[in-house]
LODONU-127830 format. One record per residue: residue number from 1; residue in one letter; x, y, z of N, C-alpha, C in turn. Coordinates in pm, whole numbers, m for minus. Atoms other than C-alpha are relative to their C-alpha. Example, Ala and Ser with C-alpha at 12.3 -4.5 7.8 and 13.67 -1.06 7.14 Angstrom:
BEGIN
seti | drendren | nu | nv | nw | cau | cav | caw | cu | cv | cw
1 | A | 89 | m119 | 0 | 1230 | m450 | 780 | 90 | 120 | 0
2 | S | m82 | m119 | m6 | 1367 | m106 | 714 | m77 | 109 | 73
! end
This chain:
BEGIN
seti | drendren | nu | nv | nw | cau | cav | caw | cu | cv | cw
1 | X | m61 | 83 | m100 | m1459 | 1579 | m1139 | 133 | m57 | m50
2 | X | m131 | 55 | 35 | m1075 | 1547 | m1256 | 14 | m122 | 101
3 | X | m61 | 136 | m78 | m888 | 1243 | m1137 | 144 | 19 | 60
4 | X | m136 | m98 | m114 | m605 | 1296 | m897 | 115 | m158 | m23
5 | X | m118 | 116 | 5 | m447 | 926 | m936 | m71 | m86 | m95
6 | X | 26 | 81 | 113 | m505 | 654 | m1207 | m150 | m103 | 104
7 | X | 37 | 59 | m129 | m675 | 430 | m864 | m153 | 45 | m32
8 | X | 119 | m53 | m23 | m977 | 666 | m916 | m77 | 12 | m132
9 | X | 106 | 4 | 144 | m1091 | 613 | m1296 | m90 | m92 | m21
10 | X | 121 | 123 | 21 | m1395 | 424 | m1381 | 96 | m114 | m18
11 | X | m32 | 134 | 4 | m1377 | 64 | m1352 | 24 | m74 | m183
12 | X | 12 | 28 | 144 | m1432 | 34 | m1741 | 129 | 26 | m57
13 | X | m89 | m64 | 11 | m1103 | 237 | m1789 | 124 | m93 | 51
14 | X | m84 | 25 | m30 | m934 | 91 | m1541 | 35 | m170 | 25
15 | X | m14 | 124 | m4 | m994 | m267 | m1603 | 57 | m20 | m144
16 | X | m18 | 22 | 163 | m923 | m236 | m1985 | 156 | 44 | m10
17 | X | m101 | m27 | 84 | m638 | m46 | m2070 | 84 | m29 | 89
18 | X | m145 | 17 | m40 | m269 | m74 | m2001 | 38 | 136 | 59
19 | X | m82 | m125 | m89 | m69 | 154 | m1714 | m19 | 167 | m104
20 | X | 4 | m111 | 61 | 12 | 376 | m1928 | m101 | 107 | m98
21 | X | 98 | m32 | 36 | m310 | 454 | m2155 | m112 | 19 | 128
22 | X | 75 | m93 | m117 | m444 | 514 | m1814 | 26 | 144 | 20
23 | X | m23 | m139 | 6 | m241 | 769 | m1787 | m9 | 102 | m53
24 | X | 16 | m84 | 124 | m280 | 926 | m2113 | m151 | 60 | 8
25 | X | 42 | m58 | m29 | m629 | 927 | m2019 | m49 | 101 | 115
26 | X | 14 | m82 | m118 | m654 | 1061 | m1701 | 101 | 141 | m56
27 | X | m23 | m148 | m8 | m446 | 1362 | m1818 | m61 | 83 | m105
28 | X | 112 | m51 | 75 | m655 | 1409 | m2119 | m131 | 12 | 41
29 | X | 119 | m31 | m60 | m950 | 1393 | m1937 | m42 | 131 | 97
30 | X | m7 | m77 | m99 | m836 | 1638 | m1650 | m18 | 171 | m61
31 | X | 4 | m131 | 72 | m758 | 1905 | m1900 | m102 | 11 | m69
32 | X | 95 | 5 | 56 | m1052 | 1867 | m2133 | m48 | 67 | 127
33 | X | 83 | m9 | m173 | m1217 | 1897 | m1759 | m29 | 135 | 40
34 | X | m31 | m178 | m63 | m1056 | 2277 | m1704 | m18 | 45 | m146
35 | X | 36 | m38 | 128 | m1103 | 2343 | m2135 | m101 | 23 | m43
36 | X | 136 | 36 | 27 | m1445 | 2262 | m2136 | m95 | 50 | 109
37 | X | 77 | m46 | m110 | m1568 | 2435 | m1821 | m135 | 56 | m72
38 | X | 104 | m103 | 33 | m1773 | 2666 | m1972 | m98 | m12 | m129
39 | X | 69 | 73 | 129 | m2081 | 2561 | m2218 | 10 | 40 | m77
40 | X | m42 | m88 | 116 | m1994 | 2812 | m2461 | 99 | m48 | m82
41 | X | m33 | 54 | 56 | m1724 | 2626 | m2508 | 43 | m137 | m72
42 | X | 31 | 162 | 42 | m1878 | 2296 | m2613 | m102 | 16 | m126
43 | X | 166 | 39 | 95 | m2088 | 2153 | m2871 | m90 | m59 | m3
44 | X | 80 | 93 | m58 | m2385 | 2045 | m2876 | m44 | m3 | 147
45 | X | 41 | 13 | m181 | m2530 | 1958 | m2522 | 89 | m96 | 55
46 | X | m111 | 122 | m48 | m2253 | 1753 | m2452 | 17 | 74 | 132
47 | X | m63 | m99 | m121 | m2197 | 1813 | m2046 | 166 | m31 | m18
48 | X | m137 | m28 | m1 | m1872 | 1892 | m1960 | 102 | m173 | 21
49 | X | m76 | 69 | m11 | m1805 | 1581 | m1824 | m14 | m120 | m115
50 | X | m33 | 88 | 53 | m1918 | 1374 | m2124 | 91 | 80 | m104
51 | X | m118 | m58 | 89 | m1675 | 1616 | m2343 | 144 | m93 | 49
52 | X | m125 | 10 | m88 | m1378 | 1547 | m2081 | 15 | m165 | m61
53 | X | m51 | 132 | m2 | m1465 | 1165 | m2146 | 29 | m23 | m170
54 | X | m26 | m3 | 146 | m1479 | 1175 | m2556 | 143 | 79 | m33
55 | X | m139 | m88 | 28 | m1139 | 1424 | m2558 | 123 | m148 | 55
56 | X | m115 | 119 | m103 | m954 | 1101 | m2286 | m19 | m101 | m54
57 | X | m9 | 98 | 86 | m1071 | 829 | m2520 | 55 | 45 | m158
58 | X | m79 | m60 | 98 | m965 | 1027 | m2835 | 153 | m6 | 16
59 | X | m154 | m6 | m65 | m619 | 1067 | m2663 | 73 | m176 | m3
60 | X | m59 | 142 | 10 | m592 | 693 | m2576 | m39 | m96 | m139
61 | X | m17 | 19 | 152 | m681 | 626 | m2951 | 95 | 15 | m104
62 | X | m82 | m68 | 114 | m412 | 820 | m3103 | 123 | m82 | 43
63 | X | m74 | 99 | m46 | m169 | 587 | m2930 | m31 | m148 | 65
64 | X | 23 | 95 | m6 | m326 | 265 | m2851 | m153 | m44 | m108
65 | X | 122 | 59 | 86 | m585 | 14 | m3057 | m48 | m129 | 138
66 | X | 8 | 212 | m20 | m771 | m329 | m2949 | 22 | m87 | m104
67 | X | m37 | 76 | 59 | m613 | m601 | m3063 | m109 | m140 | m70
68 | X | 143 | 150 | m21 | m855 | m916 | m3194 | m3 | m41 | 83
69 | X | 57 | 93 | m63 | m872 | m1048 | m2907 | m16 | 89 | 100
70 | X | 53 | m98 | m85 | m1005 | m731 | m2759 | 63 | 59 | 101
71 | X | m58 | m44 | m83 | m732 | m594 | m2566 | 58 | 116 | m35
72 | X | m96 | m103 | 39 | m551 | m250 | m2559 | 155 | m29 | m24
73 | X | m172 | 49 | 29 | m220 | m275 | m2744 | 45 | 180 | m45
74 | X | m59 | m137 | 86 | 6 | 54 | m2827 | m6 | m19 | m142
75 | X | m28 | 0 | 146 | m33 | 119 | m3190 | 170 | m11 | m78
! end
């Protein structure tokens, strides 16, 4: 189930991070989404869509942290 606008990502997602680490995940998620179709090429029993979500938090990792007081900041 890719995401077509930022509007449509979980509430967890889209209450936490900043504009832009939305974006980062929603397009890491989308592609993971079409990368990961096929179980062959996953590991583990991971379904596709919890791959898609571990690849879109990986992504918004490599450029943002939480700060102490639990907020997303760009690294």
């Amino acid at each position: 189930m890719p995401y077509k606008t930022k509007q449509e990502l979980p509430d967890a997602v889209k209450d936490n991070l900043p504009s832009h680490a939305q974006d980062i995940f929603k397009e890491a998620f989308n592609s993971a989404w079409d990368e990961y179709k096929d179980k062959d090429d996953r590991r583990g029993n991971d379904s596709r869509e919890e791959v898609a979500f571990k690849v879109a938090w990986a992504a918004v990792k490599e450029k943002y942290h939480k700060n102490a007081d639990g907020k997303w900041v760009k690294s």
